[in-house]
DRENGU-897003 format. One line per field, with one value per residue (C-alpha): residue number from 0; residue in three letters; chain; x, y, z. Coordinates in nm, 4 decimals, padded with zeros to 6 digits. Layout:
! DRENGU-897003
nr	[NUM / ...]
rest	[ALA / ...]
kette	[A / ...]
c1	[X / ...]
c2	[Y / ...]
c3	[Z / ...]
//
This chain:
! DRENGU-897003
nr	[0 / 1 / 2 / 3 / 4 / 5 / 6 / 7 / 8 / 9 / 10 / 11 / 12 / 13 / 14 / 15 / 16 / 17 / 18 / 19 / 20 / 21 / 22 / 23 / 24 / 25 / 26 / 27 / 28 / 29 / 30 / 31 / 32 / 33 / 34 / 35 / 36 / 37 / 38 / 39 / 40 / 41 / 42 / 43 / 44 / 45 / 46 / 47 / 48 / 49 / 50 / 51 / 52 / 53 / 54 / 55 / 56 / 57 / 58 / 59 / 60 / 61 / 62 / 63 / 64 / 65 / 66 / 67 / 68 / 69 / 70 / 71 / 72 / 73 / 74 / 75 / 76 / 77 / 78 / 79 / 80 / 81 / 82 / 83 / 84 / 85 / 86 / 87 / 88 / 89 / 90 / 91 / 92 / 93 / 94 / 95 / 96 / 97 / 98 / 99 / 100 / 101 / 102 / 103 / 104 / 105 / 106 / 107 / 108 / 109 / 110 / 111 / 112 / 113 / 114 / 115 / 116 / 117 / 118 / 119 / 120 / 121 / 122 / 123 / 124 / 125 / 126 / 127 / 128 / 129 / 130 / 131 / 132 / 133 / 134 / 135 / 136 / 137 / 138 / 139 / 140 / 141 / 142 / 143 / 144 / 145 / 146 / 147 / 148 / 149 / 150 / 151 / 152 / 153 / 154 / 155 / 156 / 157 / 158 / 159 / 160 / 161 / 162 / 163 / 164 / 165 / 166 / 167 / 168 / 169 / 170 / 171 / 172 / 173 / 174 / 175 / 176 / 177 / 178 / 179 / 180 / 181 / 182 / 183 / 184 / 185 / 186 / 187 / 188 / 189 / 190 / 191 / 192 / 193 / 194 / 195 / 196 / 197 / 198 / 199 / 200 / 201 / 202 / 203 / 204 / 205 / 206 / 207 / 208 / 209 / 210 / 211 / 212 / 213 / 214 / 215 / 216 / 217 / 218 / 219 / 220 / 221 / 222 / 223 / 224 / 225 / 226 / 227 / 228 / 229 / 230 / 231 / 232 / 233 / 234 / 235 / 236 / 237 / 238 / 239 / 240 / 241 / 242 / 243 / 244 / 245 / 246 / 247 / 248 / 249 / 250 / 251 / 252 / 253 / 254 / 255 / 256 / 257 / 258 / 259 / 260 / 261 / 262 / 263 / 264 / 265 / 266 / 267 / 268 / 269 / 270 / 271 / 272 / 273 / 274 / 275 / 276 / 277 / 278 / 279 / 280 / 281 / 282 / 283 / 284 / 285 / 286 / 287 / 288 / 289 / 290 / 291 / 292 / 293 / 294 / 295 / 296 / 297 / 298 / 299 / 300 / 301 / 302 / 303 / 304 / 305 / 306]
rest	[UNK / UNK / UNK / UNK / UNK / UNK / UNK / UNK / UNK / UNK / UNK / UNK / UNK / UNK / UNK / UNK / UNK / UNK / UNK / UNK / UNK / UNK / UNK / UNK / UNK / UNK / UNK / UNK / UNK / UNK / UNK / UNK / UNK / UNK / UNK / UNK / UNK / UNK / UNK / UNK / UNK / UNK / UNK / UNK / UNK / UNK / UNK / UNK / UNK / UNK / UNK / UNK / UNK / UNK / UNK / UNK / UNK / UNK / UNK / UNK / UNK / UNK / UNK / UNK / UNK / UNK / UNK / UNK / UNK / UNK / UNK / UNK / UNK / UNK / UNK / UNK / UNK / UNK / UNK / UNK / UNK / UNK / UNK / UNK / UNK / UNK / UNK / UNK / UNK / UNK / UNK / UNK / UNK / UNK / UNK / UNK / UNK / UNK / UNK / UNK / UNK / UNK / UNK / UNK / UNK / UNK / UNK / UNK / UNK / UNK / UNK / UNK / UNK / UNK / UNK / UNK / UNK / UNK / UNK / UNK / UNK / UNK / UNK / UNK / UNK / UNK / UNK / UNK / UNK / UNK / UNK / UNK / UNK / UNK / UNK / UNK / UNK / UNK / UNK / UNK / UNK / UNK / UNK / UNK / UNK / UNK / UNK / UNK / UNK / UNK / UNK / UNK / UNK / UNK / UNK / UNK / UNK / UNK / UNK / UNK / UNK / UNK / UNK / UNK / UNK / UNK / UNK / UNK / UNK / UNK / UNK / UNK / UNK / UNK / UNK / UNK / UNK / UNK / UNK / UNK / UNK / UNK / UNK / UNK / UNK / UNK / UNK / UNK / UNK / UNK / UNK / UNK / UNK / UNK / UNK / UNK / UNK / UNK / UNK / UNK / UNK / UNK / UNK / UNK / UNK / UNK / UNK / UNK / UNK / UNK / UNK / UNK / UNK / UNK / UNK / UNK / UNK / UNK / UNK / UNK / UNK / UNK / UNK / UNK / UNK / UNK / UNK / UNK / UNK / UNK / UNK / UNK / UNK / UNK / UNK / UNK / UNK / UNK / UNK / UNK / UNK / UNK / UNK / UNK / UNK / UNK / UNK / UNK / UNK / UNK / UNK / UNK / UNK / UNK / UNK / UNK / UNK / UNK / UNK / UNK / UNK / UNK / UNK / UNK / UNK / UNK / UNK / UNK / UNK / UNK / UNK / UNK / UNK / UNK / UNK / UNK / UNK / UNK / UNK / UNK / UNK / UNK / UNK / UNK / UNK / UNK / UNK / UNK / UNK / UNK / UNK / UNK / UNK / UNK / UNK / UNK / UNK / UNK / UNK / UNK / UNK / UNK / UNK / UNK / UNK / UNK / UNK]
kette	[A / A / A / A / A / A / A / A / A / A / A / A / A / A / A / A / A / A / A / A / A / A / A / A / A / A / A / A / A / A / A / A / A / A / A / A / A / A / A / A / A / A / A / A / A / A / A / A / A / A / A / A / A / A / A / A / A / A / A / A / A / A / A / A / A / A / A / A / A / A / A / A / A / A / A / A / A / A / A / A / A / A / A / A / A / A / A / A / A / A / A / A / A / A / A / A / A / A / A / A / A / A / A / A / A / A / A / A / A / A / A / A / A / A / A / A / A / A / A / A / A / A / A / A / A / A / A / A / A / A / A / A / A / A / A / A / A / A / A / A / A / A / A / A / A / A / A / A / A / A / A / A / A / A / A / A / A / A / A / A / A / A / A / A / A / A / A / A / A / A / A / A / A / A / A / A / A / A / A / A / A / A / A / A / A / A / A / A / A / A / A / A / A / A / A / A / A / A / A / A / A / A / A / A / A / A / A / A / A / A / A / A / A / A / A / A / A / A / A / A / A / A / A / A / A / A / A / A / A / A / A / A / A / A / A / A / A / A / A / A / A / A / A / A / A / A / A / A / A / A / A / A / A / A / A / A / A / A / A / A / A / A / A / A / A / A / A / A / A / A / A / A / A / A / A / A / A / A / A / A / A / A / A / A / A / A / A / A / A / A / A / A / A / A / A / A / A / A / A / A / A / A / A / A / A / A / A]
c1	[06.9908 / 07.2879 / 07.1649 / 07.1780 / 07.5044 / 07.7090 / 07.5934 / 07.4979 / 07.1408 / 06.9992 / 06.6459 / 06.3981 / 06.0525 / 05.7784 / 05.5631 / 05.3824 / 05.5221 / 05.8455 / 06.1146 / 06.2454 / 06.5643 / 06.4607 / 06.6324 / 06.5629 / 06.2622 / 06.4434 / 06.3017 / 06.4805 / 06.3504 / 06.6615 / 06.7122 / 07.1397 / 07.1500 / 06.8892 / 07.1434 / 07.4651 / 07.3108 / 07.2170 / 07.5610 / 07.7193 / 07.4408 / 07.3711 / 07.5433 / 07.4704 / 07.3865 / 07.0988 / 06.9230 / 06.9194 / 06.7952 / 06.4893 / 06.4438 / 06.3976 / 06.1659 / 05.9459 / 05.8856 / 05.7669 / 05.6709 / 05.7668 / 06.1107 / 06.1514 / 06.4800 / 06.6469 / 06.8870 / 06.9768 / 07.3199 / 07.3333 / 07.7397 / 07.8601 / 08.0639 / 08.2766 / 08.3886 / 08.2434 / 08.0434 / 07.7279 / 07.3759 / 07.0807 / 06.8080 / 06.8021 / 06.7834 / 07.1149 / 07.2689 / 07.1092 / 07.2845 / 07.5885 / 07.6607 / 07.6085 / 07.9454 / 08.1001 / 08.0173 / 07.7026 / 07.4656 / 07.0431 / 06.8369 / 06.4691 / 06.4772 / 06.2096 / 06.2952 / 06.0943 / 06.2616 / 06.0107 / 06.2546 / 06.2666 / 06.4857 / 06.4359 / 06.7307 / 06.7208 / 06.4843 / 06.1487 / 06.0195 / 05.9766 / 05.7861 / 06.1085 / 05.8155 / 05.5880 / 05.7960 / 05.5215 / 05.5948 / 05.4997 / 05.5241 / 05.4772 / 05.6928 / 05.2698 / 05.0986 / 05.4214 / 05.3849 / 05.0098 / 05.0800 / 05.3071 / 05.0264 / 04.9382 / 05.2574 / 05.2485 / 04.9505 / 05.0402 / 04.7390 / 04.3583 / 04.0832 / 03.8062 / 03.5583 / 03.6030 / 03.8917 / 04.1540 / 04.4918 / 04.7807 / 05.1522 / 05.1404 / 04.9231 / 04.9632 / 04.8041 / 04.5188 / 04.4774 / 04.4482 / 04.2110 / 03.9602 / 03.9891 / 03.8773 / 03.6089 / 03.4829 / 03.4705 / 03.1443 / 03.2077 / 03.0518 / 02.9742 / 03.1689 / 02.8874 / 02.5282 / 02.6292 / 02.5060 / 02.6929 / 02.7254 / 02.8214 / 03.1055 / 03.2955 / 03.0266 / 02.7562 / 03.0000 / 03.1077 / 02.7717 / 02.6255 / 02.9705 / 02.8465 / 02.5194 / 02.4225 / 02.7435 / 02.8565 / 03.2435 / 03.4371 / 03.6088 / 03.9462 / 04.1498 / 04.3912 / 04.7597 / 04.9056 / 05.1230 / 05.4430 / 05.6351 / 06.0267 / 06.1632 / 05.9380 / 05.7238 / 05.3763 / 05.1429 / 04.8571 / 04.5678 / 04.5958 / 04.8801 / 04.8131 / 04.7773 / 05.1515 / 05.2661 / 05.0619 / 05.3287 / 05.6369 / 05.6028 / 05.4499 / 05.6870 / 06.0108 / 05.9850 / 05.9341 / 05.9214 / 05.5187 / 05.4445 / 05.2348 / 05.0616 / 04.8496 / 04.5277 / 04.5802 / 04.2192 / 04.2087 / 04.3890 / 04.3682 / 04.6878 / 04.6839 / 04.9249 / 04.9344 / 04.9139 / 04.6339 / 04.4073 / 04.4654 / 04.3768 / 04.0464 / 03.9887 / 04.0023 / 03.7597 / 03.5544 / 03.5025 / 03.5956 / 03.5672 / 03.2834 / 03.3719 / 03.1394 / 03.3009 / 03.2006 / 02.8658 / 02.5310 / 02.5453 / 02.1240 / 02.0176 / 02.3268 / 02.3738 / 02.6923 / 02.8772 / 03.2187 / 03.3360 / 03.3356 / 03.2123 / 02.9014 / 02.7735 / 02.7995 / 02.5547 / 02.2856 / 02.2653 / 02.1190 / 01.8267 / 01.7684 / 01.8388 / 01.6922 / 01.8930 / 02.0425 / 02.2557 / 02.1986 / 02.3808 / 02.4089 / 02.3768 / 02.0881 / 01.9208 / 01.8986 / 01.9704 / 02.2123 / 02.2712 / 02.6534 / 02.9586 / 03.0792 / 02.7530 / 02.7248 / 03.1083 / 03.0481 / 02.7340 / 02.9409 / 03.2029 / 02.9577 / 02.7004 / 02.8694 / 03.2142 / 03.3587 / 03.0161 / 03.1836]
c2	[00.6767 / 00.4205 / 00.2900 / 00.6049 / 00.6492 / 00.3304 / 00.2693 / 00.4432 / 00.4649 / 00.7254 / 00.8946 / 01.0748 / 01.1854 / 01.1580 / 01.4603 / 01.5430 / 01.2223 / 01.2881 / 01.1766 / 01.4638 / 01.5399 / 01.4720 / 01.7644 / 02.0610 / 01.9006 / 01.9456 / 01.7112 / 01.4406 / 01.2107 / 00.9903 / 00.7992 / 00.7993 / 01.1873 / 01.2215 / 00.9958 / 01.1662 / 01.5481 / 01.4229 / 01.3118 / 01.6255 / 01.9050 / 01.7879 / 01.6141 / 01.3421 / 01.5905 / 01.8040 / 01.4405 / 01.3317 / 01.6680 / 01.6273 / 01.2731 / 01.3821 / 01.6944 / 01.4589 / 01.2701 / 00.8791 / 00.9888 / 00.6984 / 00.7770 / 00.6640 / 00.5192 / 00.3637 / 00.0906 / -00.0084 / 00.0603 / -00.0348 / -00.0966 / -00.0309 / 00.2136 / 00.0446 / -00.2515 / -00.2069 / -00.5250 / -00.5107 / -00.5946 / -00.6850 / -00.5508 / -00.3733 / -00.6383 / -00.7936 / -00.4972 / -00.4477 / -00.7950 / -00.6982 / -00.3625 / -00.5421 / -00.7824 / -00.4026 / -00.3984 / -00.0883 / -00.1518 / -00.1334 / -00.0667 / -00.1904 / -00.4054 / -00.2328 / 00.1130 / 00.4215 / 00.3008 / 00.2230 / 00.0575 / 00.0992 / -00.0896 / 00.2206 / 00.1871 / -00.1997 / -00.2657 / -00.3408 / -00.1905 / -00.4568 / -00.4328 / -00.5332 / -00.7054 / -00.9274 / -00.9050 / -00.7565 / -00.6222 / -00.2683 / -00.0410 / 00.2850 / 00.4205 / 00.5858 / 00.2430 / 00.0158 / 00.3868 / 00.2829 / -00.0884 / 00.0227 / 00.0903 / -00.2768 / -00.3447 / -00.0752 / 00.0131 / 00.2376 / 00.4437 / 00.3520 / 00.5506 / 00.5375 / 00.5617 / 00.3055 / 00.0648 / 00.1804 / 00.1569 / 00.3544 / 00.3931 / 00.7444 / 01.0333 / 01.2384 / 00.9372 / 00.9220 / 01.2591 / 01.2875 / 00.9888 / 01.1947 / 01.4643 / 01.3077 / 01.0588 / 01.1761 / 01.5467 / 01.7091 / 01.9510 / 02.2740 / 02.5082 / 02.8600 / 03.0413 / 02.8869 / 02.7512 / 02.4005 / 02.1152 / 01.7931 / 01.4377 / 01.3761 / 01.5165 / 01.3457 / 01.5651 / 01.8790 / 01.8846 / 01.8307 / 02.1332 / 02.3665 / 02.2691 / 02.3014 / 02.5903 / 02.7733 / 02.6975 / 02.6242 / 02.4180 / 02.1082 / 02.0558 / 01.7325 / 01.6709 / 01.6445 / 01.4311 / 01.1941 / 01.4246 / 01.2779 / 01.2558 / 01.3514 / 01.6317 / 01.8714 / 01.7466 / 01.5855 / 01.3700 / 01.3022 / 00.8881 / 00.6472 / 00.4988 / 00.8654 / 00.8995 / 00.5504 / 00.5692 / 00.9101 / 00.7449 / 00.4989 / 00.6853 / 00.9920 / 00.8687 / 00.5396 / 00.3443 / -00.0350 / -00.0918 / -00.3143 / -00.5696 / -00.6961 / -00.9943 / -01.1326 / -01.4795 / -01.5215 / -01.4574 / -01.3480 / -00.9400 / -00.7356 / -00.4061 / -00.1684 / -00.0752 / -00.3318 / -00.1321 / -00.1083 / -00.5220 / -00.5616 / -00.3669 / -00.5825 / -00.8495 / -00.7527 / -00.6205 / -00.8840 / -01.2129 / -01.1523 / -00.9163 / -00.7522 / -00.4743 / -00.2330 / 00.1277 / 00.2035 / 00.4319 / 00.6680 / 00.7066 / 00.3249 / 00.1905 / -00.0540 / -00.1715 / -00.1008 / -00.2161 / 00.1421 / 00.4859 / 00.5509 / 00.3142 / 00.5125 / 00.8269 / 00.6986 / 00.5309 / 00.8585 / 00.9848 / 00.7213 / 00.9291 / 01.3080 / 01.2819 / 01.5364 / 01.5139 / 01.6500 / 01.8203 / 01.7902 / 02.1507 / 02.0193 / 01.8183 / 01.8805 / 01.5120 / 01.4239 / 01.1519 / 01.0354 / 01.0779 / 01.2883 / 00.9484 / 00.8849 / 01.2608 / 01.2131 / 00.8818 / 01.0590 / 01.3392 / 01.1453 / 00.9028 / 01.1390 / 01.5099 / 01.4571 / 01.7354 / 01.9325 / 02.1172]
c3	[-04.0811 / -04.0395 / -04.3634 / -04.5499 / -04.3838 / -04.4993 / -04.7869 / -05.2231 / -05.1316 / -05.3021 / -05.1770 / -05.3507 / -05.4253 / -05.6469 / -05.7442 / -06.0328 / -06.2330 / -06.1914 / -05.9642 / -05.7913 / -05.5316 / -05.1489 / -05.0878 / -05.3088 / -05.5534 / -05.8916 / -06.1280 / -06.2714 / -06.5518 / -06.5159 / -06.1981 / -06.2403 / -06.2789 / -06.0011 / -05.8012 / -05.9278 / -05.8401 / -05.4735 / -05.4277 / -05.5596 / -05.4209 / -05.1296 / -04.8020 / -04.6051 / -04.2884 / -04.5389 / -04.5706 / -04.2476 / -04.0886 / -04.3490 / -04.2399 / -03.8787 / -03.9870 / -04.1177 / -03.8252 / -03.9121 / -04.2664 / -04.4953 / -04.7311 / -05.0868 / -05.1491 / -05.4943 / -05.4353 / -05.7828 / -05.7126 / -05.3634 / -05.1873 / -04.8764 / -04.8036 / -04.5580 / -04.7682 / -05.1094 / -05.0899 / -05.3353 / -05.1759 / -05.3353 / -05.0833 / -04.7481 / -04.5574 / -04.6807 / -04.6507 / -04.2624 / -04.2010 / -04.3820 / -04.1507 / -03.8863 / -03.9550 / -03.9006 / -03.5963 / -03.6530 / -03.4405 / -03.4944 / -03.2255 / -03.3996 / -03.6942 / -03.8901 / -04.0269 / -04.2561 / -04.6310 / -04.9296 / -05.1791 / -05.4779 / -05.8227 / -06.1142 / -06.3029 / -06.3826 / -06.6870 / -06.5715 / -06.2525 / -05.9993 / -05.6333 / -05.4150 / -05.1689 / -05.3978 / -05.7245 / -05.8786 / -06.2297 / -06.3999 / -06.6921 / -06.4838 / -06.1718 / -06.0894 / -06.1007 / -05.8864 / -05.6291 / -05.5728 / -05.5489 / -05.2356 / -05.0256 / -05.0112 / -04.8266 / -04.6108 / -04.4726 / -04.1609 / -04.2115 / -04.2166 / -04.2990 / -04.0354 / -04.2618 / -04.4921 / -04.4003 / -04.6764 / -04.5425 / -04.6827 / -04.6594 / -04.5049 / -04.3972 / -04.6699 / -04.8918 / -04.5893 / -04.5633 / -04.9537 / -04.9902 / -04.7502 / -04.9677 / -05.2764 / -05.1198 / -04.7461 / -04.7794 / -04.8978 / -05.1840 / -05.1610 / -05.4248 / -05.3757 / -05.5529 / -05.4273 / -05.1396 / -05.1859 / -05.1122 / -05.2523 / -05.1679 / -05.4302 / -05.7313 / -05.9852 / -05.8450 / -05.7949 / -06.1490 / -06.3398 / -06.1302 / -06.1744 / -06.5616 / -06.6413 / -06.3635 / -06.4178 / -06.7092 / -06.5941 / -06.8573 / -06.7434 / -06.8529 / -06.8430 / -06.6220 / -06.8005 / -06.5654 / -06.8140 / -06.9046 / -07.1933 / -07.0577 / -07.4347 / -07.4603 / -07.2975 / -07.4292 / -07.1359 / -07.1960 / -06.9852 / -06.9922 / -06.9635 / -07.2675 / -07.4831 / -07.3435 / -07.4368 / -07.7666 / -07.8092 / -07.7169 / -07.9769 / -08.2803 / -08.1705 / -08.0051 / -08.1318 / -07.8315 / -07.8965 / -07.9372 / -07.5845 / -07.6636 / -07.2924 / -07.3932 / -07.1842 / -07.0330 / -07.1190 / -07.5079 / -07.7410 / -07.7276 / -07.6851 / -07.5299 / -07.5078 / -07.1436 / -06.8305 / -06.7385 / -07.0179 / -07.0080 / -06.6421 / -06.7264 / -07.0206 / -06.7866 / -06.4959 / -06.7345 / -06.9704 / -06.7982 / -06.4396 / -06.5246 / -06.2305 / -06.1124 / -05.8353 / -05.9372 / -05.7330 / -05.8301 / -05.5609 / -05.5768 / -05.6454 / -05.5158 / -05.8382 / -05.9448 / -06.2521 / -06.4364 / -06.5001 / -06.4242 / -06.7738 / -06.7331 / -06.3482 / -06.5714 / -06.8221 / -06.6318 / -06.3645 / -06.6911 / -06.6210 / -06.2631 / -06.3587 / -06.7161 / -06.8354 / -07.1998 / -07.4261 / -07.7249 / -08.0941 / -08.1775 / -08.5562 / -08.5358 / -08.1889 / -08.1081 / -07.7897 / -07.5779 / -07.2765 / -07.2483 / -07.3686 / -07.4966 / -07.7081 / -07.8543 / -07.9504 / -08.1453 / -08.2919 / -08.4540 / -08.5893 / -08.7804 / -08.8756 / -08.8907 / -09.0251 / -09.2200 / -09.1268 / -08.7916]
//
């Protein structure tokens, strides 16, 4: 709190890709008018009481723009400023303290740990964990940065899924979703989680939103190349995958019935074919395929224009 107190930090939170007022949640897509309506909406008193409701939950904080208040000195990380403060004579009782920092407004976003670069404020979030791990799941070892992130991991891996109308249950979302399918015909949707911050379309990948930006908004094409050959992608992460995936052939995504190991998502979903046996059908042609993916690629090459 002596922090927040003598010096332009500015705190905030993340929620549904967006950065968003500690205080009252509006959503910013702009870091400085994020920073200028916390200084004018809310006072220094509102924030602490918060901090203190939340007990030892960790606090975001953007330090950009980072002076103190006492001398107007500029810092370049907490810890400087820590040292700085203390020159005034303010006083710290434990050297550690609750603040995740964060650079936003400075070009390309940076961990302020490892120096770790990214393209997305999402992906650099996630990378977080890895530096503060005050939480572990019992189950499988994962550590995270707080216990909403625990308690939300458990959600999505640990907890059996039951069905609201049969009553069976099921040991993950994979199983859950084909049943809610084929025995009661829900409809899946995609997620939009990827807003576009010039307009109010979402997309359901990173690079669908980035893909936007530039054909749309005209965002500079990025071009991330892999150290390995000569392949350019257009998001970090569609890179890094090309890289596991093809040189490291790295296989981490499991077969929850024969226990074999795949290198995506996409590839478990097509060989649980090889245990259910269940296909699908072209509603043109009546042939049948193994996957979503496979049907799709069958009706664009052989039923174009016939839909």
């Amino acid at each position: 709190l002596k922090l927040l107190a003598n010096s332009t930090i500015c705190v905030f939170q993340w929620n549904k890709s967006r950065y968003r007022c500690f205080c009252c949640k509006e959503p910013f897509s702009d870091m400085n008018l994020l920073r200028e309506h916390t200084h004018s909406q809310h006072s220094l008193e509102n924030i602490e009481k918060k901090i203190i409701v939340q007990q030892n939950r960790l606090v975001k904080v953007e330090i950009s723009v980072l002076y103190c208040k006492i001398c107007g000195n500029q810092m370049d990380n907490l810890t400087n400023l820590r040292n700085h403060l203390r020159s005034h004579n303010i006083k710290f009782e434990l050297d550690e303290d609750l603040l995740v920092p964060f650079k936003i407004g400075v070009g390309n976003l940076q961990c302020q740990i490892c120096a770790q670069n990214f393209t997305m404020f999402r992906l650099l979030n996630m990378h977080m964990n890895k530096h503060y791990q005050k939480q572990v799941c019992h189950i499988c070892g994962a550590g995270f940065s707080n216990l909403v992130f625990l308690n939300l991991h458990k959600t999505r891996s640990h907890r059996p899924l039951a069905c609201k109308e049969c009553d069976l249950v099921f040991k993950n979302k994979i199983d859950k979703k084909d049943h809610d399918v084929k025995v009661h015909n829900l409809k899946i949707e995609k997620k939009l989680r990827f807003p576009c911050p010039y307009c109010q379309d979402r997309f359901s990948q990173e690079n669908f939103r980035v893909q936007h930006l530039v054909e749309k908004h005209g965002m500079l094409r990025p071009e991330h190349k892999c150290g390995m050959c000569s392949k350019v992608f257009i998001t970090k992460s569609l890179c890094n995958n090309h890289v596991k995936n093809v040189h490291l052939k790295e296989k981490n995504h499991e077969c929850d019935v024969c226990h074999h190991f795949f290198y995506t998502k996409s590839d478990v979903s097509r060989h649980r074919v090889t245990h259910t046996g269940e296909k699908l059908s072209c509603s043109l042609c009546n042939n049948l395929f193994a996957s979503k993916d496979s049907l799709r690629r069958h009706m664009k090459r052989t039923h174009v224009g016939s839909q």
